[in-house]
LUMFI-879858 format. One record per residue (C-alpha): residue number from 0; x, y, z. Coordinates in nm, 4 decimals. Layout:
N
{NUM, {X, Y, Z}}
...
END
This chain:
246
{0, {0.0000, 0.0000, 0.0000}}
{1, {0.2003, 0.2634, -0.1150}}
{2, {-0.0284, 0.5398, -0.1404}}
{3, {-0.1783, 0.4790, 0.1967}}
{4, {-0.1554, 0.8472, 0.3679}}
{5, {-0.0331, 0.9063, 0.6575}}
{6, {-0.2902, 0.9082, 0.8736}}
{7, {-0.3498, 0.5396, 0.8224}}
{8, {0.0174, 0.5208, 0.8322}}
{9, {0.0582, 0.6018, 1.1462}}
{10, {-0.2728, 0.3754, 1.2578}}
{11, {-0.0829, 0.0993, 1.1403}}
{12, {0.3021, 0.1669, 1.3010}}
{13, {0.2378, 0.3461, 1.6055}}
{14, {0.3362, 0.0571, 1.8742}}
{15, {0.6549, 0.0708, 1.7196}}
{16, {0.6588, 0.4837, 1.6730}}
{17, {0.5656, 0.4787, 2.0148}}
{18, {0.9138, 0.3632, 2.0999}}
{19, {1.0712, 0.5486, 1.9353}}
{20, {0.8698, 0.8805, 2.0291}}
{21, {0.7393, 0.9896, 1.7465}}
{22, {0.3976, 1.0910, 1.7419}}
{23, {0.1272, 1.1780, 1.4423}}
{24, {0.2491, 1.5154, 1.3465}}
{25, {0.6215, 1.4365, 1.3849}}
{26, {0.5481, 1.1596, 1.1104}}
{27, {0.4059, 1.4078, 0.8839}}
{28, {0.6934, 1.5900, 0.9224}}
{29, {0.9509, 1.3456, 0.8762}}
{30, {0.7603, 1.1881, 0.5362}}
{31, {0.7291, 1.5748, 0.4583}}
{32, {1.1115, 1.6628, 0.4672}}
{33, {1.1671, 1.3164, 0.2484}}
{34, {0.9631, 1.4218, 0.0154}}
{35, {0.7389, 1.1268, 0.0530}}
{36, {0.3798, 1.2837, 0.0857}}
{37, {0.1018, 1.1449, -0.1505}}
{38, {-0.0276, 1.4508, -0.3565}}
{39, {-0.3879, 1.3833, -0.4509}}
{40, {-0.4537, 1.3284, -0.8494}}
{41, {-0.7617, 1.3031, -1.0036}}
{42, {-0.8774, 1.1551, -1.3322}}
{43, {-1.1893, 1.1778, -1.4941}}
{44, {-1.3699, 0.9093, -1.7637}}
{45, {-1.7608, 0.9362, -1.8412}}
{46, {-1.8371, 0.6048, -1.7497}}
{47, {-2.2595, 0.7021, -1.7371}}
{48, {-2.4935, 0.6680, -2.0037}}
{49, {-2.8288, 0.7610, -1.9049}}
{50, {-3.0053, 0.8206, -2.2589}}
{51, {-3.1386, 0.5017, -2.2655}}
{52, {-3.5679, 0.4154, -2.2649}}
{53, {-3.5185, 0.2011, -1.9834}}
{54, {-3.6980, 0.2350, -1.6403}}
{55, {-3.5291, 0.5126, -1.4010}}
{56, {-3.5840, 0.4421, -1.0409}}
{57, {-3.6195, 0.7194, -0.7546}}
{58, {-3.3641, 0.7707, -0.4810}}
{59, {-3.4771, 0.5474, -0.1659}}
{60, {-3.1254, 0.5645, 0.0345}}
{61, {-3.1428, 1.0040, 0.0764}}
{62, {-3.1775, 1.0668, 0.3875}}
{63, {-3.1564, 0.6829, 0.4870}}
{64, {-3.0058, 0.5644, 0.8398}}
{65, {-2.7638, 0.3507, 0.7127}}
{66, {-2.6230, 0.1533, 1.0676}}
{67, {-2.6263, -0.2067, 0.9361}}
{68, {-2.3981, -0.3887, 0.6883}}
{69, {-2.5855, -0.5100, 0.3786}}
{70, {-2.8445, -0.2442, 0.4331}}
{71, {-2.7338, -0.1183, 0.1118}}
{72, {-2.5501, -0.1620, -0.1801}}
{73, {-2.3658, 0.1220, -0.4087}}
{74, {-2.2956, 0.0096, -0.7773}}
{75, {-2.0759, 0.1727, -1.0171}}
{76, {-1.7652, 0.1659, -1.2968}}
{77, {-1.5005, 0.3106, -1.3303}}
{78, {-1.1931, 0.3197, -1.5812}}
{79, {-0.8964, 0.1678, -1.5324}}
{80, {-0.5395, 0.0794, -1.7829}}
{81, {-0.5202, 0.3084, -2.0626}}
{82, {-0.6869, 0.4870, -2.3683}}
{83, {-0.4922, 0.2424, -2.6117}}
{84, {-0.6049, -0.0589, -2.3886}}
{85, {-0.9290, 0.0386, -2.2294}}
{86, {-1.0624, -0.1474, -1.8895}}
{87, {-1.3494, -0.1298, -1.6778}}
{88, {-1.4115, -0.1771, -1.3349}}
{89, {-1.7718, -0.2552, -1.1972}}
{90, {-1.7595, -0.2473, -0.8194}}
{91, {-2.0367, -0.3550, -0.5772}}
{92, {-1.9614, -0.2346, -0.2110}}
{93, {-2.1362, -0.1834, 0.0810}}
{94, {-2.2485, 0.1452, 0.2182}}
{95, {-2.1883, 0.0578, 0.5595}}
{96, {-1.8748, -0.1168, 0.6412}}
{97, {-1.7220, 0.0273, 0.2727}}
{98, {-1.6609, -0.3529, 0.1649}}
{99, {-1.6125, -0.4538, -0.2123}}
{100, {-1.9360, -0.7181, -0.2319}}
{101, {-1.8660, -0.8036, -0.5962}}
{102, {-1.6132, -0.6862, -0.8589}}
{103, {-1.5472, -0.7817, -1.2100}}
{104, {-1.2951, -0.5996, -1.4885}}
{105, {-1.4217, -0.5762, -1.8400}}
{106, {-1.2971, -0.4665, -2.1618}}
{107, {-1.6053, -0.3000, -2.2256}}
{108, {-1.8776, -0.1076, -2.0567}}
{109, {-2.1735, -0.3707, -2.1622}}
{110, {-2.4322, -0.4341, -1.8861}}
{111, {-2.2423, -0.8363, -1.8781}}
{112, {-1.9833, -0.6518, -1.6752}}
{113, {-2.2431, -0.5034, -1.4009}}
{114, {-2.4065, -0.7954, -1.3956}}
{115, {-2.1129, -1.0158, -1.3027}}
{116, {-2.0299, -0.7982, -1.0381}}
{117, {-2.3738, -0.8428, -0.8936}}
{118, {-2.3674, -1.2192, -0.8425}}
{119, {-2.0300, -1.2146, -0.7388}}
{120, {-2.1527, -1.0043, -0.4550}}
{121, {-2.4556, -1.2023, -0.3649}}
{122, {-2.2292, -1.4680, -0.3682}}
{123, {-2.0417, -1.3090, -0.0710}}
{124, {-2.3849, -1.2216, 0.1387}}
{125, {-2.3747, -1.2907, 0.4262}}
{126, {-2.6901, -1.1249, 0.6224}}
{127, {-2.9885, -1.3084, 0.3311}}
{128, {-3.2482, -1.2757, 0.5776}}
{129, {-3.2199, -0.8764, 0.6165}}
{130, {-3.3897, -0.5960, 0.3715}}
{131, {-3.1380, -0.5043, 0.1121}}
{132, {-3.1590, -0.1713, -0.1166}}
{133, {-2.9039, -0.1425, -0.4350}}
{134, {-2.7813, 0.1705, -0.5035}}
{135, {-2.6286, 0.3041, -0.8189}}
{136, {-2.6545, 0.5447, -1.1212}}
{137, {-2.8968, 0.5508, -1.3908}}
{138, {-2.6723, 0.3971, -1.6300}}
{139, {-2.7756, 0.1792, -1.8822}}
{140, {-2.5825, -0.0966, -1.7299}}
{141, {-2.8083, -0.0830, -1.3864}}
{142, {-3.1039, -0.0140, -1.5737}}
{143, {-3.1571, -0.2622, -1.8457}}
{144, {-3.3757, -0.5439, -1.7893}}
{145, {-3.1490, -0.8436, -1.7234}}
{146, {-3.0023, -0.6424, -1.4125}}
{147, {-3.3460, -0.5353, -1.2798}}
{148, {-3.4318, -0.9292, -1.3281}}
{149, {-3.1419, -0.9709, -1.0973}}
{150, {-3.2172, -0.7674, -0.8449}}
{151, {-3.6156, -0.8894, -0.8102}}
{152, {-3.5064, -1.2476, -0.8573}}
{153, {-3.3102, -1.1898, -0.5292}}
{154, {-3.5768, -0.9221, -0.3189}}
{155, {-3.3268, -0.6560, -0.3484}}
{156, {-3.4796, -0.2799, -0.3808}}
{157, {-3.3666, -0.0751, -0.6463}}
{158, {-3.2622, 0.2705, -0.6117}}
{159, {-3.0862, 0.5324, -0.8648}}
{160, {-2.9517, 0.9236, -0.7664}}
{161, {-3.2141, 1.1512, -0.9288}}
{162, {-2.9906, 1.4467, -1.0688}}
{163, {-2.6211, 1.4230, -1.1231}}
{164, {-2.4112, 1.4894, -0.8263}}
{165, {-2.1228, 1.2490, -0.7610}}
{166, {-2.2701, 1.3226, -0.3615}}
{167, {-2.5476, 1.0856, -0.4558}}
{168, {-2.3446, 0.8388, -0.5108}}
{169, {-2.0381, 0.9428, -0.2478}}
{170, {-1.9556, 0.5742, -0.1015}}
{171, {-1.8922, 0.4262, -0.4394}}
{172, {-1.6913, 0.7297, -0.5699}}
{173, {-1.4955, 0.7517, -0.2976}}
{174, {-1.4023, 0.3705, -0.3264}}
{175, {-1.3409, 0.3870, -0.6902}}
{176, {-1.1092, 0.7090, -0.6060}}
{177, {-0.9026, 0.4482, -0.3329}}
{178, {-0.8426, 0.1659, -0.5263}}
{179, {-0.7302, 0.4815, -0.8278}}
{180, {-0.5229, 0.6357, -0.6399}}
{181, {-0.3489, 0.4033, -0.3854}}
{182, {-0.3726, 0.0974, -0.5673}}
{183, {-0.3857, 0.1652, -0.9431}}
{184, {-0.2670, 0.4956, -1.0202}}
{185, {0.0913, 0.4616, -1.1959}}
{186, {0.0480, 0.1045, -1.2748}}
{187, {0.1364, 0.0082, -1.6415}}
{188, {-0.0200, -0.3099, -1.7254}}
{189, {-0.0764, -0.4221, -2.0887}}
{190, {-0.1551, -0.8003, -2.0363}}
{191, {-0.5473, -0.7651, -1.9858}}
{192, {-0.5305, -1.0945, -1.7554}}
{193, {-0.2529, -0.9914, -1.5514}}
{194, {-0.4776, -0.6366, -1.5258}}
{195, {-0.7832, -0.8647, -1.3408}}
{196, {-0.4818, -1.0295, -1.1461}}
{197, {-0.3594, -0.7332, -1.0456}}
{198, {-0.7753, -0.5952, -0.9865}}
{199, {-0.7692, -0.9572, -0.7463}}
{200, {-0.4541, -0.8680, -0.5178}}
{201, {-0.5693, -0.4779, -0.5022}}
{202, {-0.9010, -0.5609, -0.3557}}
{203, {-0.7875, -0.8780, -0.1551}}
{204, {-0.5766, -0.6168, 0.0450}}
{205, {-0.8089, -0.3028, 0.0471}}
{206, {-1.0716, -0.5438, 0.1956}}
{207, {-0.8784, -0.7124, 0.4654}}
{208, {-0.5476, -0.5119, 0.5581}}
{209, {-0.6461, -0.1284, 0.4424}}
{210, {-0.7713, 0.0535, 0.7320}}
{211, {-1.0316, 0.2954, 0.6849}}
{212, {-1.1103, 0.6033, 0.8258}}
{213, {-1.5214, 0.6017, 0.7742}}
{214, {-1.4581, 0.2724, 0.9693}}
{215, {-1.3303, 0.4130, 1.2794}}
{216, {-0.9314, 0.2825, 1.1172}}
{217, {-1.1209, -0.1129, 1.1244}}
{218, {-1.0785, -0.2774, 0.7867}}
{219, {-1.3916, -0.3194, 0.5741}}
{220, {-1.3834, -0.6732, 0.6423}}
{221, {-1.3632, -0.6115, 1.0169}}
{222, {-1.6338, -0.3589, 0.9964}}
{223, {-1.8671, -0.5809, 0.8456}}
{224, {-1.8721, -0.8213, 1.1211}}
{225, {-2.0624, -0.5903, 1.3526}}
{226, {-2.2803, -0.3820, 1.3163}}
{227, {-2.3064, -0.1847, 1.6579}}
{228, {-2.0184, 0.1155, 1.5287}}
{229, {-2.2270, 0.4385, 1.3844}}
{230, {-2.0555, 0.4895, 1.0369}}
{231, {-1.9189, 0.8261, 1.0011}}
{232, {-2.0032, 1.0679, 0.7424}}
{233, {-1.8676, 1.2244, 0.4127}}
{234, {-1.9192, 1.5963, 0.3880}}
{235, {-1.9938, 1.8233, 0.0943}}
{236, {-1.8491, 2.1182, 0.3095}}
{237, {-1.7486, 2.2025, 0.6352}}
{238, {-2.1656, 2.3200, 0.7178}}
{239, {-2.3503, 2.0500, 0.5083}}
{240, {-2.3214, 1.6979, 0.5339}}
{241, {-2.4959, 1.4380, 0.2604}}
{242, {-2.7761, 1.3005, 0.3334}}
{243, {-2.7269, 0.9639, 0.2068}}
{244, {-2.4758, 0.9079, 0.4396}}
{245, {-2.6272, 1.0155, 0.7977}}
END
């Protein structure tokens, strides 16, 4: 984990920090004066098509209580690899405890690659007895008929943001923006199946070893076993904080 930040950083080595006396903002200073902070970059691929004559549903998770794992769901894609060698990644995670469900990589946006991310991630539930909402743009990919199929064949609730604002949708864009830019940012892969290798590995660790801050510094796998921690919040600004995640 490279690209963790510092915060987490220090989360992770301060029994042996401790010992040798150096606190939070000593290790900022020290990565600081070697040069080693992470400096935030941000990329930007349309990934959403939603001119399409399929069904649009309305937004059930705004101003939702989220305080259980597999409460809800948040779909989406995002780009990975290059413009020469174009890859997609469809992620299902989960709103409370921030863990990837369901994943697949595609070579194309088609609705096969949404879809395989979906029953990888009900192959990993674990709570099938509680009420489940999915969560996601109004893509074409989310909204076509084999993927609302899906989701009735299985009792899940669908729900889609309304307007675009990436703060309907803040879990799943701040996951893809992790496994971006910790994980796959500066990576050059041209072997497509050593990409989804790669994809396997990132995830593995982000799931099970990456602590995260929403998460109280627990792992998403770690938070996912409980449900009695509040989730924290993401906020548009310092005075407003989005709804979908209170």
């Amino acid at each position: 984990m490279p690209k963790l930040g510092t915060r987490k950083l220090y989360h992770l080595l301060r029994p042996q920090l401790k010992g040798l006396g150096v606190g939070r903002d000593r290790l900022f200073q020290i990565l600081k004066a070697n040069y080693m902070l992470i400096k935030p970059q941000r990329q930007y691929h349309i990934t959403t098509d939603s001119h399409h004559h399929f069904r649009k549903h309305k937004n059930l998770v705004e101003g939702l209580y989220i305080h259980r794992p597999e409460q809800v769901w948040v779909s989406d894609i995002t780009y990975i690899c290059t413009r020469k060698n174009p890859m997609y990644l469809f992620l299902v995670t989960d709103a409370y405890s921030k863990k990837i469900m369901g994943y697949t990589v595609s070579e194309s946006l088609a609705s096969n690659g949404a879809l395989s991310a979906l029953e990888s991630a009900l192959k990993n539930r674990n709570y099938k007895d509680k009420v489940l909402i999915h969560h996601s743009d109004r893509g074409l990919q989310y909204c076509c008929h084999e993927y609302q199929d899906m989701l009735k064949k299985h009792n899940i609730r669908c729900s889609m943001t309304e307007k675009y604002d990436p703060y309907q949708n803040a879990i799943a864009e701040r996951v893809n923006g992790i496994l971006k830019h910790e994980f796959i940012n500066g990576i050059s892969i041209i072997d497509k199946e050593l990409w989804r290798l790669f994809i396997d590995n990132s995830i593995g660790i982000y799931n099970s070893q990456r602590p995260h801050y929403s998460c109280y510094m627990l792992t998403p796998d770690q938070m996912h076993k409980q449900n009695e921690i509040q989730m924290r919040t993401y906020k548009k600004s310092e005075n407003e904080i989005n709804p979908i995640l209170t």
